[in-house]
C-alpha positions in Angstrom: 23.3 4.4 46.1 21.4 7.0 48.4 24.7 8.1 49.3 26.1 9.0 46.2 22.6 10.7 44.8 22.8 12.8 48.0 26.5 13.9 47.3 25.4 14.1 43.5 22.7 16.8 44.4 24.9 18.6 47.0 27.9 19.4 44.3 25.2 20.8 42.0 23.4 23.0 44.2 26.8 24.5 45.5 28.0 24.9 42.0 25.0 26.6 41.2 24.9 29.0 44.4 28.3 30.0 43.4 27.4 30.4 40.1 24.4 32.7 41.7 26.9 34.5 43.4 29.2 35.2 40.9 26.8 37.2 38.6 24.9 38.9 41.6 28.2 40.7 42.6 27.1 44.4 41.4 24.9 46.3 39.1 27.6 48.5 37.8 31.5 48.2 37.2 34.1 50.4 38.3 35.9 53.0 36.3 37.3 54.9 38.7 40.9 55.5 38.4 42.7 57.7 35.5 41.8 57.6 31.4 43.3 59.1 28.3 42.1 58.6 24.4 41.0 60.1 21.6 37.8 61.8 20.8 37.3 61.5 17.2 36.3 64.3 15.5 36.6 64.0 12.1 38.5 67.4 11.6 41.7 67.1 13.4 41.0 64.3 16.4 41.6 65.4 20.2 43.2 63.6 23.2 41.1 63.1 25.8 41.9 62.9 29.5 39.8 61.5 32.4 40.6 61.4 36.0 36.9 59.9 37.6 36.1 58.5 40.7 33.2 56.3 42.1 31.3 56.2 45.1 28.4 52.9 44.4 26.9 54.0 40.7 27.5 57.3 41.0 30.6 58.9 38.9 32.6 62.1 39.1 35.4 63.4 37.8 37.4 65.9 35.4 38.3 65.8 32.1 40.5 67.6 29.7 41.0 68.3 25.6 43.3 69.4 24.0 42.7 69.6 19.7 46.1 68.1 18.4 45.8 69.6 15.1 44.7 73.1 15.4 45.9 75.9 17.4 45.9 73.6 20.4 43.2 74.9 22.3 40.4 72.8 24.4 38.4 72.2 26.8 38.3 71.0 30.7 35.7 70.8 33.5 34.1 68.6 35.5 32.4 65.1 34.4 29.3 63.2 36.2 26.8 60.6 35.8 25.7 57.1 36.4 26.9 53.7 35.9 24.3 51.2 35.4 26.0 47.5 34.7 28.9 48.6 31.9 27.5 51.6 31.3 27.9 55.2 31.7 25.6 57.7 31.0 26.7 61.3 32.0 27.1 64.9 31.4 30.7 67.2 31.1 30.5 70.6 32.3 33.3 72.3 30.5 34.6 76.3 30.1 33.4 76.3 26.2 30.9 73.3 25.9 28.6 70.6 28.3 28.1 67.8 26.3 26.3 64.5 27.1 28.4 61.8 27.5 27.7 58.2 27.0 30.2 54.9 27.5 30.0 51.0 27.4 33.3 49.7 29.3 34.0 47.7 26.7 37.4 45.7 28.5 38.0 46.2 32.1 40.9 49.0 30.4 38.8 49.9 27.3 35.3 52.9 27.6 34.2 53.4 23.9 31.1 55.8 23.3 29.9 58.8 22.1 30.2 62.6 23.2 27.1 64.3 21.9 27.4 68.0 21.5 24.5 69.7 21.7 24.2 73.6 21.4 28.1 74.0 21.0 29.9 72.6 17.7 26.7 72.2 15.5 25.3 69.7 17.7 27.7 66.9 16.4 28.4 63.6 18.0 31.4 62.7 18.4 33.3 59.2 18.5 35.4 58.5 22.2 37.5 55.8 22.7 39.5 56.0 25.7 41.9 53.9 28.0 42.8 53.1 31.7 46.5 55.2 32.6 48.6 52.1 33.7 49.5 52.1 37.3 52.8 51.7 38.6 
């Protein structure tokens, strides 16, 4: 009867060390690698694309717009900030705007957020859904 109680107590403390282990496994998730979506604008949306890297929590990267229904003009720069769990909290540093960016990773493939404008476009905030490019 000892025995068994001892085996008893050792599958439950290994199940929970691994279940320890599991969540402990970073404060951040990765989203490095290449992105494209849509940044909702309300007048004429705008594809969105992201090529960011990651180095711990820290995030860099470019970006590029392009307005699909106007004259086709845009925007591209550079992108940085912070992931903190599924989170990304940055700033873009573009040739016509620098907007604050902020992201959940929603699905390992999915960031959804918001692109808040600031001095440049009225101070609007924008909608962004974008998705992980598919490797081949």
């Amino acid at each position: 009867m000892l025995l068994r109680s001892m085996k008893i107590t050792i599958i439950v403390a290994l199940g929970l060390g691994m279940l320890k282990s599991c969540s402990d496994d970073s404060s951040y998730e990765s989203i490095a690698g290449e992105w494209e979506g849509t940044v909702f604008t309300g007048e004429g949306d705008s594809y969105i694309e992201m090529k960011l890297e990651q180095d711990a929590e820290n995030v860099s990267g470019y970006f590029r717009v392009i307005d699909q229904f106007s004259d086709g003009g845009g925007d591209s720069g550079t992108i940085e900030g912070t992931m903190d769990g599924d989170q990304f909290t940055g700033h873009a540093h573009g040739s016509y705007c620098s907007p604050d960016i902020d992201m959940t990773l929603t699905h390992p493939d999915t960031l959804a957020g918001h692109v808040h404008m600031g001095a440049c476009d009225g101070g609007v905030t924008h909608a962004l859904t974008i998705y992980r490019k598919p490797t081949l």
